[in-house]
N, C-alpha and C positions, 0 to 999 in steps of 0.2 A: 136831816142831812140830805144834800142834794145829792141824786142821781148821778152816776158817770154814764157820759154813755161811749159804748163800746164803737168804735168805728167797721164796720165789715171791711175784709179785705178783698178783693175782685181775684176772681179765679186767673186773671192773667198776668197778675204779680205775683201771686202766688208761686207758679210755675218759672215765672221769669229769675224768681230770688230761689228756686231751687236749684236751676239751673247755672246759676254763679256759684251757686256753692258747692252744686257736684263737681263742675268744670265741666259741663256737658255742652261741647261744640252748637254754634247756632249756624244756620244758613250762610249767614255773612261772613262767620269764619271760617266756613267750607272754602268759600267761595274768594276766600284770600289767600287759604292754601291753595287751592288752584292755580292763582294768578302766579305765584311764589314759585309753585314746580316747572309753572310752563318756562318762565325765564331762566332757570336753574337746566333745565334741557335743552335751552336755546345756547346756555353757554358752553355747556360740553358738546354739545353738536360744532358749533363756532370752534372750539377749543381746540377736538377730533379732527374737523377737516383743515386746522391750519397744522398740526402736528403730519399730519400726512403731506398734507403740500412742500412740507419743510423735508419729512423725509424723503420724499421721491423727486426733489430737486426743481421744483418747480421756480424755486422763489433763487436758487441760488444761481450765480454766474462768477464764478472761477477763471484764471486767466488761462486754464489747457483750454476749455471751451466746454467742456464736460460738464454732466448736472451733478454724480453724485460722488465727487472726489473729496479724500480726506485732507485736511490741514499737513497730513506728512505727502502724502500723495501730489499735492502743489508744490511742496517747498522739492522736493527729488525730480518733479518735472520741470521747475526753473534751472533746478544743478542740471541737469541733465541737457538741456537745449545751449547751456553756455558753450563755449568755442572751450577748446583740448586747455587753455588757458586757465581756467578754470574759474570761478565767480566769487567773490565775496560777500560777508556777513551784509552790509552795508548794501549792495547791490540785491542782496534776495530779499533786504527788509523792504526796499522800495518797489519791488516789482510785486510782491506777496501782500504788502500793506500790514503784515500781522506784527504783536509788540514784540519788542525785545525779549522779553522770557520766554515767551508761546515760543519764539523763533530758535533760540538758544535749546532747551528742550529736544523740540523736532530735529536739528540737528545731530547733537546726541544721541537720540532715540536711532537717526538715520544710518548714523557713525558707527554706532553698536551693533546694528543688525545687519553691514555691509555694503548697505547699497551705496553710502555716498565714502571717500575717504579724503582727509586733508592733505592738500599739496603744501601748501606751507601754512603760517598761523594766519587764522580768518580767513583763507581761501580755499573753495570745497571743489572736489571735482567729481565726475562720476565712475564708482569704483570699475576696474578693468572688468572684463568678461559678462560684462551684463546688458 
């Protein structure tokens, strides 16, 4: 019978096929997580300073001229600047740009808490003593 012969294995396979099998990170995986975090902080840094910018008005321009007014806070300052006449639906949707519901809504919301009240159907004015 012929001999087998056994092949040696090199001590750096060895280690190499341990190391798959434990899951034990190499260099280059470090080294990808690295890459991976810095972009991943780059995006919330990116993220943080546009959510700032957004809230402190930077980016917005409103037609009072003001940076940091609300969606009801526009629509009561267009009723507002109208002549004793008073404005309608149709004339605050063109001057506010905002959709139909959003604008409906605000109204509502505006009607209920006072500040604006209706002189006749779809014309708003701004309620007395204010």
């Amino acid at each position: 019978m012929p001999k087998k012969t056994v092949k040696s294995v090199s001590f750096n396979a060895m280690v190499k096929f341990f190391m798959q099998s434990y899951g034990v990170p190499t260099k280059k995986d470090i080294l990808k997580l690295h890459e991976r975090l810095d972009r991943i902080e780059k995006l919330i840094k990116l993220s943080y300073e546009t959510k700032r910018r957004i809230n402190t008005g930077s980016d917005k321009k409103n037609i009072a001229g003001s940076s940091a007014m609300t969606a009801s806070d526009v629509v009561a300052n267009v009723i507002n600047k109208s002549n004793a006449d008073g404005i309608d639906f149709a004339s605050i949707k063109d001057r506010t740009g905002f959709e139909e519901k959003k604008l409906r809504n605000i109204i509502f919301r505006l009607n209920k808490t006072g500040k604006i009240t209706n002189k006749s159907r779809g014309v708003y004015i701004q309620k007395k003593g204010r």
